[in-house]
N, C-alpha and C positions, 0 to 999 in steps of 0.2 A: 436659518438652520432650526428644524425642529429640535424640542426639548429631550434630552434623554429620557427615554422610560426609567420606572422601577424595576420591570424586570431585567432589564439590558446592563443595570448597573450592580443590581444582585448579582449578575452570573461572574461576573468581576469582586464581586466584593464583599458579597452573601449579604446577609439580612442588613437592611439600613432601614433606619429612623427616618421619618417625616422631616425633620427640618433638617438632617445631613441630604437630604432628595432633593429639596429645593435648594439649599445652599451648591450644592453641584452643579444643577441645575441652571440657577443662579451662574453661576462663573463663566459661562459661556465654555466650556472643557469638552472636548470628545472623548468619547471613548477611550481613545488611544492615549490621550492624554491621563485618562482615569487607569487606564492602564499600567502608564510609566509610575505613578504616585504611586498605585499601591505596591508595586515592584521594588520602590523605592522605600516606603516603608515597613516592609517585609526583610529588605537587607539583601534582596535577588537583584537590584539593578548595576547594571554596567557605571550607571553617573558615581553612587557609593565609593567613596575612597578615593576617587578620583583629584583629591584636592581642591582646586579652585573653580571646577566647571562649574557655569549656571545651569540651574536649574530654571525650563521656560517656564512664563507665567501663569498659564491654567493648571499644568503640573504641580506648580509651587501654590496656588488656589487651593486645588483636590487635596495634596500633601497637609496643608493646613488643619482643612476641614475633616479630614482622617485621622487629624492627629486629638484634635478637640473631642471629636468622635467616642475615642480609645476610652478617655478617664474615667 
């Protein structure tokens, strides 16, 4: 699987840093996957509140690395 682009994860995420791109990148995550995180932490996703449901592991990756991201 090729690497996500920059642009492709901008349109998702807007401006990202060089090492939030490769640590994305890095995780092996699709899109979709980069998708549900930032949904997730935004407070728009379906899993939110939800109680005990997992969260998958590239989700849980992106979610990380967004979160580091933030500070």
């Amino acid at each position: 699987m090729p690497a996500i682009s920059r642009e492709s994860l901008e349109k998702i995420l807007g401006p990202i840093d060089d090492n939030s791109l490769a640590a994305i990148q890095d995780s092996g995550a699709s899109l979709r996957d980069v998708s549900e995180a930032k949904a997730i932490a935004d407070g728009k996703s379906d899993i939110v509140g939800q109680g005990e449901q997992a969260i998958p592991g590239p989700v849980k990756q992106v979610l990380t690395i967004l979160s580091g991201a933030r500070r």
